[in-house]
Steps between C-alpha positions, in 0.01 A plus 500: 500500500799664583876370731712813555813389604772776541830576698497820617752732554502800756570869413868572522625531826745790516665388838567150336687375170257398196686189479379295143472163652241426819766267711511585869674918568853440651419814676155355692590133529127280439399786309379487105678759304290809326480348203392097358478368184376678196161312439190703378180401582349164352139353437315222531236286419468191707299239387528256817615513863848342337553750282413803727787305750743513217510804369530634873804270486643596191483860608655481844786290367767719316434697848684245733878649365338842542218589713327856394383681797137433456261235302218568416190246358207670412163228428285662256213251448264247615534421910260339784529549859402235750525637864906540537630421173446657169589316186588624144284277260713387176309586173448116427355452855175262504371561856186265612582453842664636799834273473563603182616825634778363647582284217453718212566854629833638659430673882647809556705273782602315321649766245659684790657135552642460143678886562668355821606182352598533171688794600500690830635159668785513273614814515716649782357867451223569765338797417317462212215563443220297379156671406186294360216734315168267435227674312215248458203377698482444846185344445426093552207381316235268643559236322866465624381546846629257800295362727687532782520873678776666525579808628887582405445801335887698528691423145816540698733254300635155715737648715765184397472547140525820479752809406655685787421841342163420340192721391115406375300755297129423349341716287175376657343417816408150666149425338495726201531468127828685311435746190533324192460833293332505192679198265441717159641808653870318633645210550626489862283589762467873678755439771761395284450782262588731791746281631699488161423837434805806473289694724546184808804515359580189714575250152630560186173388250543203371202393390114588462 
């Protein structure tokens, strides 16, 4: 089980100064500057819902005296989906019943949530941008089941909690199982291989 967290930082602009710190351009007032802090890539483990909140915290916090343009969290592991809300399942989860979700497991609103808090709120830049990549299951078991019907099935994230410049991708659809690859052959799954791979050429590789 994999948490990327990374600050991303655009190509150079050539119309715009590569300035070394991200604190708002004098020349677009409210805007992040090209470039934010150096900070490669890190990895996770989480073992609980705790620990998967604070290493999101730990990450986002040198960025409050300089926002990067983008931040990206990429989820590479175990995840359920019940109707609106998926939710990335720690690796020391013990799920028996359907409340447990909410008690053990960290919803993708409520990790949007943590972003605006702990540090869109207290910044005064407004365009970054925040971009959450889950690869895992969108898959709820019977077992974990609710009785009740529901039939929420948009995974927009709570419109009051949320980033002003936000974006949700899934490596999966609502109902179906992610590829765990074969565990002799690699020890990430497919979709972060690619992800992390110099031909994406989207992340440095940091791990894998």
């Amino acid at each position: 089980m994999f948490l990327l967290l990374a600050a991303v930082m655009p190509m150079p602009i050539l119309t715009r100064p590569n300035f070394s710190s991200g604190s708002a351009d004098p020349d677009l007032p409210g805007k992040s500057r090209a470039r934010g802090p150096e900070q490669a890539p890190r990895c996770k483990n989480p073992a609980t819902k705790a620990s998967l909140e604070l290493a999101l915290k730990e990450f986002v916090a040198p960025l409050i005296s300089a926002p990067p343009r983008i931040v990206l969290v990429t989820f590479d592991g175990h995840g359920i989906r019940d109707r609106g809300t998926m939710y990335l399942v720690p690796a020391n989860a013990n799920l028996s019943e359907h409340a447990d979700l909410a008690e053990q497991c960290l919803s993708h609103h409520q990790l949007f949530g943590l972003l605006k808090k702990e540090l869109e709120d207290k910044i005064k830049i407004e365009d970054v941008q925040f971009i959450v990549i889950l690869n895992m299951c969108q898959y709820l078991p019977t077992f974990l089941k609710h009785h009740e019907v529901g039939f929420m099935e948009g995974l927009e994230p709570c419109g009051s909690s949320r980033p002003r410049h936000w974006a949700l991708c899934t490596s999966t659809a609502n109902g179906t199982k992610a590829d765990d690859g074969v565990a002799e052959q690699m020890s990430c799954s497919p979709y972060l291989q690619e992800l992390l791979s110099v031909e994406c050429g989207f992340l440095e590789k940091c791990v894998c």
